[in-house]
N, C-alpha and C positions, 0 to 999 in steps of 0.2 A: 551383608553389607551392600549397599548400595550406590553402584556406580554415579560419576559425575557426570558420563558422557547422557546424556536424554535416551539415543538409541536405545542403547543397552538396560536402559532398566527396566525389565517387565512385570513389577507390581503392579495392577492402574492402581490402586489407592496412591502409592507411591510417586505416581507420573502425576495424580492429580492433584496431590499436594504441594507438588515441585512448583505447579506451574500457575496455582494458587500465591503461593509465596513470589513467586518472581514477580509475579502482577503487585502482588501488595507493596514488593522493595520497589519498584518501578515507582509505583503511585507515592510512594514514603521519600522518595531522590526527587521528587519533584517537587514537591512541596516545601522541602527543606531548602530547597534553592531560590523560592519566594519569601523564604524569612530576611529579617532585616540583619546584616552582618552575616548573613549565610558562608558558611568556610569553602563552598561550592560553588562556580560561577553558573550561570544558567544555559550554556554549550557545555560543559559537563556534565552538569545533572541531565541534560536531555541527552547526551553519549550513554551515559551509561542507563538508563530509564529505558533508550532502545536496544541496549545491549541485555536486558532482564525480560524486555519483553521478547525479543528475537529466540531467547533460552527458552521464555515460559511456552513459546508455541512450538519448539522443538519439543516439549515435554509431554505438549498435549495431541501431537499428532504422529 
């Protein structure tokens, strides 16, 4: 099982999947907050888009 915490996981496959996906949800929250009716305002999507990215380079270093 693989931990949430970034530290703790020592697969790299693992670590560089993690931090793969955090990149993509990041890039995917932002976009979605350029749509028109977007359910997300665009200081939220860029909160959490920094919050995916901040995780993804936990993941990756």
């Amino acid at each position: 099982m693989t931990s949430p915490r970034p530290e703790s996981v020592t697969c790299l496959a693992c670590r560089e999947h993690a931090h793969r996906e955090h990149l993509r949800y990041a890039e995917q929250v932002e976009s979605l907050a350029r749509m028109p009716g977007a359910p997300v305002t665009g200081a939220q999507a860029a909160e959490a888009a920094r919050w995916a990215r901040d995780l993804a380079k936990r993941f990756s270093g």
